[in-house]
Predicted model as a PDB file, atoms N, CA, C, CB and O in Angstrom, pLDDT in the B-factor column:
MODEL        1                                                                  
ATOM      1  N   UNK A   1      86.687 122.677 130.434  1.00 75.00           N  
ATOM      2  CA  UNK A   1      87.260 122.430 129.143  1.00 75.00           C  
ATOM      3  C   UNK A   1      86.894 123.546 128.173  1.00 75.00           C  
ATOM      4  CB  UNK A   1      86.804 121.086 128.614  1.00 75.00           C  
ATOM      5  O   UNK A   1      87.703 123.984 127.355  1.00 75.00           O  
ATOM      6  N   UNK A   2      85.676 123.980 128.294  1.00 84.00           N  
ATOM      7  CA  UNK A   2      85.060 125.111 127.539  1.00 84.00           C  
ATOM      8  C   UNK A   2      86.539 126.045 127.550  1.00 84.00           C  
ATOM      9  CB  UNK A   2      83.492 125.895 128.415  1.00 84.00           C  
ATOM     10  O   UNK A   2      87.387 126.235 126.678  1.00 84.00           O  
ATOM     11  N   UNK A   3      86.408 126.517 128.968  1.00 87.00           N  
ATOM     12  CA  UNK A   3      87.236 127.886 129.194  1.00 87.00           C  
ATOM     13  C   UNK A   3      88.598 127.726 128.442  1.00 87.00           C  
ATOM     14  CB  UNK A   3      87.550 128.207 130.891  1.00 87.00           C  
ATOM     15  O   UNK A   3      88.934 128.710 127.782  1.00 87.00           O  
ATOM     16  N   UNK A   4      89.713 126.289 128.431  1.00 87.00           N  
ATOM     17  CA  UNK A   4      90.629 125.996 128.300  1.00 87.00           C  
ATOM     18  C   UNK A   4      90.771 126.599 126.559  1.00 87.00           C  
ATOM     19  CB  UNK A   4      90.728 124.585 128.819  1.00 87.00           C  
ATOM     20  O   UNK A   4      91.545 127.416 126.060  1.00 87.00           O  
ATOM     21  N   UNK A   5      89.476 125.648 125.874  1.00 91.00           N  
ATOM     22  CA  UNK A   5      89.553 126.065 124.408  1.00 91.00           C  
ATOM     23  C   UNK A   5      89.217 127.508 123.856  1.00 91.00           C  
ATOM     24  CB  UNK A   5      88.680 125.210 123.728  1.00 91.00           C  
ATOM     25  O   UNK A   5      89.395 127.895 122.702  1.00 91.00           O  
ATOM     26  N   UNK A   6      88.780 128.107 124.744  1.00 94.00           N  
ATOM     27  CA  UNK A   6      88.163 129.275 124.176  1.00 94.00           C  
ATOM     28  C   UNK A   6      89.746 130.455 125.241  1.00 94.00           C  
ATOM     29  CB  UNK A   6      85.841 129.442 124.778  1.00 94.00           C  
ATOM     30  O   UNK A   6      89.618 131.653 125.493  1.00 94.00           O  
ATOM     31  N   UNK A   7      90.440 129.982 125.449  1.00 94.00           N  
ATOM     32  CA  UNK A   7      91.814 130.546 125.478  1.00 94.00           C  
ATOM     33  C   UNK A   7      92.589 129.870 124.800  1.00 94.00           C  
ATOM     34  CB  UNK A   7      92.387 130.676 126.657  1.00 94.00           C  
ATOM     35  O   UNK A   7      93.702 130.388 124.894  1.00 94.00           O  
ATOM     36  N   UNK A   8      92.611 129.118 124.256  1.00 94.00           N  
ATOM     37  CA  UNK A   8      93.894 128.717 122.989  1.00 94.00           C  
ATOM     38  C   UNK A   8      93.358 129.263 121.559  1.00 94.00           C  
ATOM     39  CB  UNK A   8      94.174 126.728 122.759  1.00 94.00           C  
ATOM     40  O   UNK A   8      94.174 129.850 120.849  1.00 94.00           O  
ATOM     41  N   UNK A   9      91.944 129.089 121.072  1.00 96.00           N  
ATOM     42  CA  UNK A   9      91.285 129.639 120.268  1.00 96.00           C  
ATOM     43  C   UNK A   9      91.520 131.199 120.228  1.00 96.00           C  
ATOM     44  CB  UNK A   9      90.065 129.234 120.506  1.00 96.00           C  
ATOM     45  O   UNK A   9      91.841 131.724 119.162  1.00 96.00           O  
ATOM     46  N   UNK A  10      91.361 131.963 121.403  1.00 96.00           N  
ATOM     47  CA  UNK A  10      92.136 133.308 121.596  1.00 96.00           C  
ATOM     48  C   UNK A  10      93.271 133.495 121.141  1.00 96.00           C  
ATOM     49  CB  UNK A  10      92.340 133.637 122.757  1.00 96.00           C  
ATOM     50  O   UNK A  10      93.412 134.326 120.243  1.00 96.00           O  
ATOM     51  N   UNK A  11      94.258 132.851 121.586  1.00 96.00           N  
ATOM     52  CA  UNK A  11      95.636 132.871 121.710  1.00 96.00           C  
ATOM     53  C   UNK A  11      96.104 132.349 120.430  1.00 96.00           C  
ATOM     54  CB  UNK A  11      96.143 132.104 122.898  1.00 96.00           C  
ATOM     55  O   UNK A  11      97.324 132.413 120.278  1.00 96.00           O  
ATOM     56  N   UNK A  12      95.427 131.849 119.477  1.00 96.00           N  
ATOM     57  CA  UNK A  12      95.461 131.105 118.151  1.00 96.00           C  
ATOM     58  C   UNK A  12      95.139 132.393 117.328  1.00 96.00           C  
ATOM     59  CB  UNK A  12      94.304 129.721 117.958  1.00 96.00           C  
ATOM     60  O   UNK A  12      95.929 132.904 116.534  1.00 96.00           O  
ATOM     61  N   UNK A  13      94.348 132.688 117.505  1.00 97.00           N  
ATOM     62  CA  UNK A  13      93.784 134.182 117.002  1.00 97.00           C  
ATOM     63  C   UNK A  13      94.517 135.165 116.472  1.00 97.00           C  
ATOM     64  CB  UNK A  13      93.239 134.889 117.964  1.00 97.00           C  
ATOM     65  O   UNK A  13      94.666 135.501 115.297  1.00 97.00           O  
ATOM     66  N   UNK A  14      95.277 135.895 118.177  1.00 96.00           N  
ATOM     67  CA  UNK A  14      96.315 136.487 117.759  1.00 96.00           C  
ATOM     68  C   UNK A  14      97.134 136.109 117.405  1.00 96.00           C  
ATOM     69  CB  UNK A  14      96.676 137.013 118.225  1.00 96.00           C  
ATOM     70  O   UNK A  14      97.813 137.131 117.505  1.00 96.00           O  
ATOM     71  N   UNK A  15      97.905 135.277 116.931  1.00 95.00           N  
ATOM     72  CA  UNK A  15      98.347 135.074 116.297  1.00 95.00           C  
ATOM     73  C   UNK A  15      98.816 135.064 114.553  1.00 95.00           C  
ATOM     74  CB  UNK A  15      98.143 134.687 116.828  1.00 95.00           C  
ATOM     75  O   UNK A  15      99.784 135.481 113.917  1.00 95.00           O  
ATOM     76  N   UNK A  16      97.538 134.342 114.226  1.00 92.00           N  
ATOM     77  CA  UNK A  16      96.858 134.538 112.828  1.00 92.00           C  
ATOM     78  C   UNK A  16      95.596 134.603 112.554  1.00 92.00           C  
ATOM     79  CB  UNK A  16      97.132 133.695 112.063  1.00 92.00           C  
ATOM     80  O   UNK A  16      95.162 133.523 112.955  1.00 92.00           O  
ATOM     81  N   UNK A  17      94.525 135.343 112.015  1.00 95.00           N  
ATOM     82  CA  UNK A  17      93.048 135.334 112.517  1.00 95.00           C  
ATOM     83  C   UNK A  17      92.834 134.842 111.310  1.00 95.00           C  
ATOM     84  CB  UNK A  17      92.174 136.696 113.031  1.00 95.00           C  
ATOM     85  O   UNK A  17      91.951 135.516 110.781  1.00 95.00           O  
ATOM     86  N   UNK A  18      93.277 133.838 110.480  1.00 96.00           N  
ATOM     87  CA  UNK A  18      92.343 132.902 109.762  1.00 96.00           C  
ATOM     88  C   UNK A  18      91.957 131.745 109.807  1.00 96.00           C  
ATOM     89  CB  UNK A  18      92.529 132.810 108.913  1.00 96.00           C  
ATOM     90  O   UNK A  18      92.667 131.195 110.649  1.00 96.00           O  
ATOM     91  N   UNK A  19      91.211 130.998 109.379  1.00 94.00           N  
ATOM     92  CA  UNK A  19      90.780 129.714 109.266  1.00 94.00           C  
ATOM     93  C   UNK A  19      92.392 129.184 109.404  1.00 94.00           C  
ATOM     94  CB  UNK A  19      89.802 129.343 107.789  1.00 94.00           C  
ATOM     95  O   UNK A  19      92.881 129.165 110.533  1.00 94.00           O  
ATOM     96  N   UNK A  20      93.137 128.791 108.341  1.00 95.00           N  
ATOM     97  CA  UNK A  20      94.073 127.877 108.328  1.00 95.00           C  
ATOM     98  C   UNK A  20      95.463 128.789 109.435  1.00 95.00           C  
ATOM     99  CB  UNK A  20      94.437 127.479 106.483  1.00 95.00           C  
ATOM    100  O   UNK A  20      96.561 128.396 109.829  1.00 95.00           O  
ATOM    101  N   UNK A  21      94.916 129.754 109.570  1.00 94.00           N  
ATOM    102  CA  UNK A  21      96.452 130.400 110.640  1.00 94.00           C  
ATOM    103  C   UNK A  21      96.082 129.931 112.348  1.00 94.00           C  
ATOM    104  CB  UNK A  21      96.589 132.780 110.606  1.00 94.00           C  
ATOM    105  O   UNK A  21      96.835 129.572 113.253  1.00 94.00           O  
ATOM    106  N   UNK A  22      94.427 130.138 112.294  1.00 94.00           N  
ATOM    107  CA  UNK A  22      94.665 129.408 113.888  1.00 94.00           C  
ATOM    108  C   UNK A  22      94.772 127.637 113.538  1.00 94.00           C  
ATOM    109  CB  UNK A  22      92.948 129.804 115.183  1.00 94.00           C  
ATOM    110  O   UNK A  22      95.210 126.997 114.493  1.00 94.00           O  
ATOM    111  N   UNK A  23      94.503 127.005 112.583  1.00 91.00           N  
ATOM    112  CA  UNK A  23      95.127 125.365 112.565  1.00 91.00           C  
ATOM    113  C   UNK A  23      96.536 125.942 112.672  1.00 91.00           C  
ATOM    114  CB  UNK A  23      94.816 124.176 110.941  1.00 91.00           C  
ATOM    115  O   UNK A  23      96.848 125.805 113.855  1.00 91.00           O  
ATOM    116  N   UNK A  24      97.088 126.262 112.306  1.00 91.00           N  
ATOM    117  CA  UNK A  24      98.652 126.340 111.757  1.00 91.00           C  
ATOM    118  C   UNK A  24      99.460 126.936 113.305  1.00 91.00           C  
ATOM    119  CB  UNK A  24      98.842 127.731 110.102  1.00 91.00           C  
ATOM    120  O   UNK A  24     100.589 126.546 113.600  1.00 91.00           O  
ATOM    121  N   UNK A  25      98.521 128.106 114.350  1.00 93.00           N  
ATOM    122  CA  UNK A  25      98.697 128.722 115.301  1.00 93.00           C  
ATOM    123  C   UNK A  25      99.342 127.228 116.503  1.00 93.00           C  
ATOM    124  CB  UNK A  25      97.188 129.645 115.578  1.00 93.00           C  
ATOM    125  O   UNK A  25     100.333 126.988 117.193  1.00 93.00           O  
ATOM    126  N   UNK A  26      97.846 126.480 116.086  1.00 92.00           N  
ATOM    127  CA  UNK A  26      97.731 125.294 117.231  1.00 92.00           C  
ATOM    128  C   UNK A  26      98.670 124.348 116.962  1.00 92.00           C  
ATOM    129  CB  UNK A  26      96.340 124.523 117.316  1.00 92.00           C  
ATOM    130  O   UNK A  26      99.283 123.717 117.822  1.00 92.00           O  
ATOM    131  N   UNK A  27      98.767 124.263 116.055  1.00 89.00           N  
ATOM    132  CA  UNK A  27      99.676 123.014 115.629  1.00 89.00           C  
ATOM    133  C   UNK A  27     101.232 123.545 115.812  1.00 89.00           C  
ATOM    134  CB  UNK A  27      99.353 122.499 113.876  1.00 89.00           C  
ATOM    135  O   UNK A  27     102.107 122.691 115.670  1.00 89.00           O  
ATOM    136  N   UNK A  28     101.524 124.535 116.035  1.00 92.00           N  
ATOM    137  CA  UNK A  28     103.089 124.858 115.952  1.00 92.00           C  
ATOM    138  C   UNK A  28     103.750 124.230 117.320  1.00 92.00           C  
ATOM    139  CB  UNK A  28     103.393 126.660 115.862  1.00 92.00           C  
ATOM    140  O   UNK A  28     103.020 123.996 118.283  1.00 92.00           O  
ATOM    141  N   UNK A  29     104.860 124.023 117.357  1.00 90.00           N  
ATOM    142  CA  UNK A  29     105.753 123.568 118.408  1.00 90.00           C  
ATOM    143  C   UNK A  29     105.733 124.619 119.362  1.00 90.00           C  
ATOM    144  CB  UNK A  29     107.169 123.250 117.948  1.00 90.00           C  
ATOM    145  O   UNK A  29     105.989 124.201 120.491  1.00 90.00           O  
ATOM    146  N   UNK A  30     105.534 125.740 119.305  1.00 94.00           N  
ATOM    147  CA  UNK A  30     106.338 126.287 120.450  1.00 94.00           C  
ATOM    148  C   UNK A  30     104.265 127.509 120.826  1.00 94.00           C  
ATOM    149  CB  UNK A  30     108.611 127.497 119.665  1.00 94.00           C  
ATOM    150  O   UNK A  30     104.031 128.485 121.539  1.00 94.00           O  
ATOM    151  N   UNK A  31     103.570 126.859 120.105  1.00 94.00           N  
ATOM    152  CA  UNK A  31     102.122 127.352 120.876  1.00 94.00           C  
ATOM    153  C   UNK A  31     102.062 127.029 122.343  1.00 94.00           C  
ATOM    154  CB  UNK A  31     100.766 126.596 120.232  1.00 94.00           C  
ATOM    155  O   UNK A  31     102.694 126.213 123.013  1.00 94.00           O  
ATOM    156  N   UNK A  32     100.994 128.017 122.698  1.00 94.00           N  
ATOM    157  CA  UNK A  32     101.348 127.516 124.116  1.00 94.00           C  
ATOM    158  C   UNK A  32      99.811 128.569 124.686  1.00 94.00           C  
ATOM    159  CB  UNK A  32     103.418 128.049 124.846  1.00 94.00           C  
ATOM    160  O   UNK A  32      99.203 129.132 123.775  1.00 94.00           O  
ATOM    161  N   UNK A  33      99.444 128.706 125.702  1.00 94.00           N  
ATOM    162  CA  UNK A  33      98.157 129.415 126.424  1.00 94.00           C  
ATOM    163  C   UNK A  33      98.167 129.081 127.357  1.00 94.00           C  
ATOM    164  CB  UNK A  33      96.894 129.295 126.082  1.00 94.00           C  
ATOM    165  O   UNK A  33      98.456 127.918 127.637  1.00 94.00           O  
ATOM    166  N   UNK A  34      97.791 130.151 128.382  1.00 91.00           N  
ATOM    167  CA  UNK A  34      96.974 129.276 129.691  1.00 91.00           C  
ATOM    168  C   UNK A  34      95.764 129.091 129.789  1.00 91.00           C  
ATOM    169  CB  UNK A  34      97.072 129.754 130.909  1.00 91.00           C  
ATOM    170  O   UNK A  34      94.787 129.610 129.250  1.00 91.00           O  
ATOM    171  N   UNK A  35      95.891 128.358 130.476  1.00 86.00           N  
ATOM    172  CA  UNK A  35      94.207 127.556 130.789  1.00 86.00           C  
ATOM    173  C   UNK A  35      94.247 127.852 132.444  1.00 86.00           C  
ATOM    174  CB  UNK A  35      94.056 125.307 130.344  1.00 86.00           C  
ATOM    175  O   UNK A  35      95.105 128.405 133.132  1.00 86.00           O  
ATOM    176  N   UNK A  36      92.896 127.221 132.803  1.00 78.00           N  
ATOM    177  CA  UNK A  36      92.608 127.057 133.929  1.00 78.00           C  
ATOM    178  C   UNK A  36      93.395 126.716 135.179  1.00 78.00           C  
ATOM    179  CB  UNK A  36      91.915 126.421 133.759  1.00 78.00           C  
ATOM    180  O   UNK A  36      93.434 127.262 136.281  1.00 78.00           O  
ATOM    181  N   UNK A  37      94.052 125.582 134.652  1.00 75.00           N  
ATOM    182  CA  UNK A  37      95.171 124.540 135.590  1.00 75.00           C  
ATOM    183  C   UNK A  37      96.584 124.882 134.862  1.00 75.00           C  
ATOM    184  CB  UNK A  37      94.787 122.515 135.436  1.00 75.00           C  
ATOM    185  O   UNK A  37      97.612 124.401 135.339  1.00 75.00           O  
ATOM    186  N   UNK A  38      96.631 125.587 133.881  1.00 82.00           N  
ATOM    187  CA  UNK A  38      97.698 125.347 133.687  1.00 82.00           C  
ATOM    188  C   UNK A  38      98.190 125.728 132.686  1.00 82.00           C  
ATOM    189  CB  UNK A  38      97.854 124.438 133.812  1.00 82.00           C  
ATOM    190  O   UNK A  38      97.529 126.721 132.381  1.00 82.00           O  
ATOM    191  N   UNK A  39      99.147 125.537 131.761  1.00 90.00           N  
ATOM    192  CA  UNK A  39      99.527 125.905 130.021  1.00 90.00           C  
ATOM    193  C   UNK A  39      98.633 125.207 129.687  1.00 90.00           C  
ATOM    194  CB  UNK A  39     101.006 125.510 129.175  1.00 90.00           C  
ATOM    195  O   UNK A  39      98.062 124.407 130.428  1.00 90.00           O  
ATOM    196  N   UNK A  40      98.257 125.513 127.934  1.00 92.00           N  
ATOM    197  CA  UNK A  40      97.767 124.647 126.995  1.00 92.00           C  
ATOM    198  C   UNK A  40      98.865 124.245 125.835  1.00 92.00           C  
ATOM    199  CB  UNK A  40      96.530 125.306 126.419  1.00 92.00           C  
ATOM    200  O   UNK A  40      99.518 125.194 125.400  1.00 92.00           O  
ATOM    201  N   UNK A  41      99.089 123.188 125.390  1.00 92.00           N  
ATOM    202  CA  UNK A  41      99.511 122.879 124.526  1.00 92.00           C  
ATOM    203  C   UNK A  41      98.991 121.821 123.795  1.00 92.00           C  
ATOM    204  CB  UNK A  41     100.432 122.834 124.783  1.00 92.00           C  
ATOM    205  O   UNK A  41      97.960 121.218 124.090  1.00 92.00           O  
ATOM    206  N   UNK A  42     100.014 121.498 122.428  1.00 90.00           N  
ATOM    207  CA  UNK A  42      99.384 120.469 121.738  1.00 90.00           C  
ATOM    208  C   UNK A  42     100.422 119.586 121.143  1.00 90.00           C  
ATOM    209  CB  UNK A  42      98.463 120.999 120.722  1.00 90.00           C  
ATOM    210  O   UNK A  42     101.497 120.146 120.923  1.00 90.00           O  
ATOM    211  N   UNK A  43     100.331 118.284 120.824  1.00 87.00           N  
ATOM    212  CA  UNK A  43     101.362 117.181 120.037  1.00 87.00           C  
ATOM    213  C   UNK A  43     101.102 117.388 118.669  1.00 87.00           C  
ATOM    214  CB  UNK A  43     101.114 115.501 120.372  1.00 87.00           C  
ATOM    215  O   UNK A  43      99.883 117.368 118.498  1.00 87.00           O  
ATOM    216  N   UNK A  44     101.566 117.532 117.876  1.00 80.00           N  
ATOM    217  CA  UNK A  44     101.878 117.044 116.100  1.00 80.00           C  
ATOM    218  C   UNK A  44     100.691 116.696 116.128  1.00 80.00           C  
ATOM    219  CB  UNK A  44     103.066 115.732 115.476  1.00 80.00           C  
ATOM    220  O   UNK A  44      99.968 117.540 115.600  1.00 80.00           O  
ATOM    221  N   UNK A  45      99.996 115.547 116.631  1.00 83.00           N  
ATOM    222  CA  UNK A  45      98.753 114.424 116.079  1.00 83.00           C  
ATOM    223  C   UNK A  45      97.412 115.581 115.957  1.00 83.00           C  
ATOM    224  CB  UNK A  45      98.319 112.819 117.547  1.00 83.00           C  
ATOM    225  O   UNK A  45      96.363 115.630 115.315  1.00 83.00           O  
ATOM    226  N   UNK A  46      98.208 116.570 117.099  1.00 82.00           N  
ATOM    227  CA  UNK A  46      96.345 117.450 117.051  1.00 82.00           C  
ATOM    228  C   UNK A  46      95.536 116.939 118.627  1.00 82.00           C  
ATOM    229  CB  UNK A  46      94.930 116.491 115.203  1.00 82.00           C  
ATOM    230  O   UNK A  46      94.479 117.479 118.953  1.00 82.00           O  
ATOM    231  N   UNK A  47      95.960 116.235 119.199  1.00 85.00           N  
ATOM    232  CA  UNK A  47      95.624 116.234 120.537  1.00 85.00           C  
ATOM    233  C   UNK A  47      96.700 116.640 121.403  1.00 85.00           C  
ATOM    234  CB  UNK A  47      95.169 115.006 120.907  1.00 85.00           C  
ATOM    235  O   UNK A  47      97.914 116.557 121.215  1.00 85.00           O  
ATOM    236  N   UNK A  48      95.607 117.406 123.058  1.00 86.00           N  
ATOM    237  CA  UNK A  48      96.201 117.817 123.761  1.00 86.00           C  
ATOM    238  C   UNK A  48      97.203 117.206 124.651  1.00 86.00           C  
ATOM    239  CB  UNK A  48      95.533 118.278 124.129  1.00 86.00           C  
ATOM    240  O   UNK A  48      97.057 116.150 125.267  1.00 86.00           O  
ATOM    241  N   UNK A  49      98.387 118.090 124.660  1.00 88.00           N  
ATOM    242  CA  UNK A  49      99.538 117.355 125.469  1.00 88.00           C  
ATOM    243  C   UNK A  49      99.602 118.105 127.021  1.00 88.00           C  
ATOM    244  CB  UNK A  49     101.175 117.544 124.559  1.00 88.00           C  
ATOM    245  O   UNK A  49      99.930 119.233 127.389  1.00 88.00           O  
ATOM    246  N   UNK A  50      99.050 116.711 127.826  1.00 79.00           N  
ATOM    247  CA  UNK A  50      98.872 116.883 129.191  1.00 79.00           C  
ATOM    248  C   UNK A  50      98.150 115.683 129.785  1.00 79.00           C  
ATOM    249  CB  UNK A  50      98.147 118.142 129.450  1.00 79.00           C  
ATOM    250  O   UNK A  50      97.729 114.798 129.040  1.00 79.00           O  
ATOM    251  N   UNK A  51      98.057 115.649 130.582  1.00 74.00           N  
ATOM    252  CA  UNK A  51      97.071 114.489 131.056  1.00 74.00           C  
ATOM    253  C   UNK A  51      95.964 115.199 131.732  1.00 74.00           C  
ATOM    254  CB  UNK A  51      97.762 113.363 132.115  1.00 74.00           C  
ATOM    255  O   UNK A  51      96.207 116.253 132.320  1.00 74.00           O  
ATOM    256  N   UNK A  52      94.711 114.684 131.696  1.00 74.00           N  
ATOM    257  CA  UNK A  52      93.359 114.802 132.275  1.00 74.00           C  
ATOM    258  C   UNK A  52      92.941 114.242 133.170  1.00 74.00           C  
ATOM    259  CB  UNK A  52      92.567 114.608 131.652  1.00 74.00           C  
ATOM    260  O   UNK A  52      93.180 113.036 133.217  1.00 74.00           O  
ATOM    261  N   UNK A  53      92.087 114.906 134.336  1.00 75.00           N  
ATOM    262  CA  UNK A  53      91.791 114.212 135.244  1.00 75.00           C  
ATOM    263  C   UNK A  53      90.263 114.059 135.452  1.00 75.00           C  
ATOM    264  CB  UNK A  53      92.452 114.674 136.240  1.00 75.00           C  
ATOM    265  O   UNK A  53      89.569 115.021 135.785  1.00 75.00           O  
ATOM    266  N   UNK A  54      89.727 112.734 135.230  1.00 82.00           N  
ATOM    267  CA  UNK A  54      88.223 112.810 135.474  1.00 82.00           C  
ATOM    268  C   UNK A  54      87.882 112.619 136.852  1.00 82.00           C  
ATOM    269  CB  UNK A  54      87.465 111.797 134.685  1.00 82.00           C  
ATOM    270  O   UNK A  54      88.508 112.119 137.787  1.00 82.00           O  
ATOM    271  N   UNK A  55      86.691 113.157 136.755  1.00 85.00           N  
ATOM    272  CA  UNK A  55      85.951 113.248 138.066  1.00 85.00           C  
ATOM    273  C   UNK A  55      84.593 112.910 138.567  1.00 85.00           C  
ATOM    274  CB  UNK A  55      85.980 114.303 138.322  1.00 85.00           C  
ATOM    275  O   UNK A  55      83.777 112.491 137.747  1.00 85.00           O  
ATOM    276  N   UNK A  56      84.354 113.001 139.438  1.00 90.00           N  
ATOM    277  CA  UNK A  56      83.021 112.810 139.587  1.00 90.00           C  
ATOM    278  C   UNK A  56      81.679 113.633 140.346  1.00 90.00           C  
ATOM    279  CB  UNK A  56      83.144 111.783 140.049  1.00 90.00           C  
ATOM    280  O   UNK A  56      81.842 113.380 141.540  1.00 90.00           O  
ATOM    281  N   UNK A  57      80.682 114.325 140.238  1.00 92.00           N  
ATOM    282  CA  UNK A  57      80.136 115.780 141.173  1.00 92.00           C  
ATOM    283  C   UNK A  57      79.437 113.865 142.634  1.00 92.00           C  
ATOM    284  CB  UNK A  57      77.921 117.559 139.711  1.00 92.00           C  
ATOM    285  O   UNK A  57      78.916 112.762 142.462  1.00 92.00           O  
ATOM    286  N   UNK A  58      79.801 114.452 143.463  1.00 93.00           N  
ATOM    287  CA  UNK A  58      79.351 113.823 145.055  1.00 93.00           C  
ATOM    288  C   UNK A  58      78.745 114.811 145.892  1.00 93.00           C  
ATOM    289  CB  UNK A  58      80.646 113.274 145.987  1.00 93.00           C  
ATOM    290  O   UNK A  58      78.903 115.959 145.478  1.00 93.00           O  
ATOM    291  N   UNK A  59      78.259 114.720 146.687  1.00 95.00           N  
ATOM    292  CA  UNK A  59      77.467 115.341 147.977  1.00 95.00           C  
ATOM    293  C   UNK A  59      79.091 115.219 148.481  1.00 95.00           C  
ATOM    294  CB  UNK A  59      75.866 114.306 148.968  1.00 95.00           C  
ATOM    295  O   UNK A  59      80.008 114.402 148.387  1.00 95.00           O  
ATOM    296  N   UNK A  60      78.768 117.009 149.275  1.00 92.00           N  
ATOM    297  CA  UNK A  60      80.206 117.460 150.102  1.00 92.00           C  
ATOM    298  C   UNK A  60      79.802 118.406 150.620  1.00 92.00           C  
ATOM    299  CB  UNK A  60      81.561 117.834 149.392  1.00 92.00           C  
ATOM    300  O   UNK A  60      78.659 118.859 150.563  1.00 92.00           O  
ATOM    301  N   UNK A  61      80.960 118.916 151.343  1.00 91.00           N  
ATOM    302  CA  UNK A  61      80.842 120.668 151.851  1.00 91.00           C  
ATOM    303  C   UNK A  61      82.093 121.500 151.640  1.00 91.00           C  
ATOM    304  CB  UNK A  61      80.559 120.858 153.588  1.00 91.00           C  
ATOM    305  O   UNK A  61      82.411 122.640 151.979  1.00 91.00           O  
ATOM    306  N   UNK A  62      82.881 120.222 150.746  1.00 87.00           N  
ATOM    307  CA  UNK A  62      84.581 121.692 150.395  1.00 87.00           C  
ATOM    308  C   UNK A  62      84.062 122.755 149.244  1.00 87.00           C  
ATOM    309  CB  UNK A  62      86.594 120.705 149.320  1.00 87.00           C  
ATOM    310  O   UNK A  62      84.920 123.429 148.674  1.00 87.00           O  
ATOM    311  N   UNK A  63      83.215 122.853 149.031  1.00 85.00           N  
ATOM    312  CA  UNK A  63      82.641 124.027 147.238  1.00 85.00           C  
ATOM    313  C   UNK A  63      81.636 124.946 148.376  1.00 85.00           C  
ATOM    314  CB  UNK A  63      81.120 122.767 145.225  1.00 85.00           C  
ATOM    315  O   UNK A  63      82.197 126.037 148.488  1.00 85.00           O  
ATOM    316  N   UNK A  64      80.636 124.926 149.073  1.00 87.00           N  
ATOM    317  CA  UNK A  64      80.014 125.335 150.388  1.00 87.00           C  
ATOM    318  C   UNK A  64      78.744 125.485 148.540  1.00 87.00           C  
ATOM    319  CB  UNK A  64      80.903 127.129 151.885  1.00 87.00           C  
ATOM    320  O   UNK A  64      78.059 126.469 148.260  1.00 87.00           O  
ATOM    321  N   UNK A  65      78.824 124.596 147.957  1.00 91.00           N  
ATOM    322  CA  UNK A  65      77.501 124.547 147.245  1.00 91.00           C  
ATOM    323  C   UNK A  65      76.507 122.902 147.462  1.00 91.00           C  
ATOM    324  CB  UNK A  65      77.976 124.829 145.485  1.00 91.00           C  
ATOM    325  O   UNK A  65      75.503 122.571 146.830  1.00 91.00           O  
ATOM    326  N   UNK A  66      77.121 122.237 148.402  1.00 93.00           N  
ATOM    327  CA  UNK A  66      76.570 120.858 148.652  1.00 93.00           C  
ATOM    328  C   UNK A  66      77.046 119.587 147.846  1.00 93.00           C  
ATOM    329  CB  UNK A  66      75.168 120.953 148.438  1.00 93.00           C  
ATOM    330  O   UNK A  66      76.632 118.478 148.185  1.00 93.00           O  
ATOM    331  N   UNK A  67      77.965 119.745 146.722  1.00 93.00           N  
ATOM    332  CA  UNK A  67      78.458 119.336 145.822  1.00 93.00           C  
ATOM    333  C   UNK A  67      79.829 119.103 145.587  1.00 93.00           C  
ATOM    334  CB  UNK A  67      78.064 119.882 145.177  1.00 93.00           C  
ATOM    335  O   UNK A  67      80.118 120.296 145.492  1.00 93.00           O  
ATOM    336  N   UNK A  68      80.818 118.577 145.432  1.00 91.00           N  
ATOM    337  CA  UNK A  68      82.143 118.200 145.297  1.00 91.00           C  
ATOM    338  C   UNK A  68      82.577 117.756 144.057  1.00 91.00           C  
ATOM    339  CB  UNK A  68      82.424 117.302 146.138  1.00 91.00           C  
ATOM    340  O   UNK A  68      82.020 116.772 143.571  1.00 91.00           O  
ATOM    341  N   UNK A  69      83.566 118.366 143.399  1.00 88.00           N  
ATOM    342  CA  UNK A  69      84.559 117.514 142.506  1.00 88.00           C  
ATOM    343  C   UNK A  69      84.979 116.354 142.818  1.00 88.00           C  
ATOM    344  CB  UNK A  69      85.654 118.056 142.292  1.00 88.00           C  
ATOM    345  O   UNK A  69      86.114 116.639 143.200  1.00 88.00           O  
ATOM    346  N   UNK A  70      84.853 114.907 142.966  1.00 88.00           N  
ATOM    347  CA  UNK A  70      86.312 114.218 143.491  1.00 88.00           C  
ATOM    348  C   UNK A  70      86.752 113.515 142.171  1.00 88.00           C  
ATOM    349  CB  UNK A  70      86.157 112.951 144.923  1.00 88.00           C  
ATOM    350  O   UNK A  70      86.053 113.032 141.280  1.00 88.00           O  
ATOM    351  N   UNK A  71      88.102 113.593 142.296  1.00 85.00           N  
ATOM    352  CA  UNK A  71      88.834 112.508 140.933  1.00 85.00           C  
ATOM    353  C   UNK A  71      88.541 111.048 141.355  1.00 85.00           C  
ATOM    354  CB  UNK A  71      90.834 112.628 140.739  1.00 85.00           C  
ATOM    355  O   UNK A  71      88.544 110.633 142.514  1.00 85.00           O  
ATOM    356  N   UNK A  72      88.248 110.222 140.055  1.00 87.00           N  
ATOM    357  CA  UNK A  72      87.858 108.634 139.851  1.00 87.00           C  
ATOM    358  C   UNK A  72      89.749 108.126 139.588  1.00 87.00           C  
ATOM    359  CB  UNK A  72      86.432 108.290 138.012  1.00 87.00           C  
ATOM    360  O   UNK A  72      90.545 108.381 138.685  1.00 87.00           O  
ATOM    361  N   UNK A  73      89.851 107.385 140.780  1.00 85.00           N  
ATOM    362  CA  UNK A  73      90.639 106.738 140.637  1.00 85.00           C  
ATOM    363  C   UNK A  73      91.288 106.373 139.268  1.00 85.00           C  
ATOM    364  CB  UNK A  73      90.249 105.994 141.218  1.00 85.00           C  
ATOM    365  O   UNK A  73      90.407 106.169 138.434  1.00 85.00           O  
ATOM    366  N   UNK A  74      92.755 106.200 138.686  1.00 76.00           N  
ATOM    367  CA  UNK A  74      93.030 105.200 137.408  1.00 76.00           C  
ATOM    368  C   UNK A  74      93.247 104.148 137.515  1.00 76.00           C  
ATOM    369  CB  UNK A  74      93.915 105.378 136.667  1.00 76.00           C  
ATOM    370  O   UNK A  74      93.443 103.454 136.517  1.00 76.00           O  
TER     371      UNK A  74                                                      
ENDMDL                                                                          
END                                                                             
């Protein structure tokens, strides 16, 4: 999530590098960034438009660090 915001915060930036130009950057209809997984965007309200997937760290061997992502069921 870090990485996601600190590329829209970028991308907000150039845009307008002030206080109220990156609100104004984020909030526009047609903003947009990539992220990690994917575009970033945002709704009118100020939250992100996309869905999230939580997870959980488990004992594994798909990362070859002993540790696994898996998603928690909805």
């Amino acid at each position: 999530m870090f990485y996601n915001a600190a590329q829209a915060l970028t991308a907000a930036l150039k845009r307008n590098p002030t206080r109220a130009g990156v609100q104004q950057a984020l909030s526009a209809s047609d903003f947009s960034a990539t992220g990690a997984a994917g575009p970033i965007q945002f709704l009118s309200s100020g939250d992100r438009n996309g869905s999230i997937q939580l997870v959980e760290i488990r004992p594994g061997n798909r990362s070859g660090t002993g540790y696994d992502f898996v998603p928690v069921p909805r």
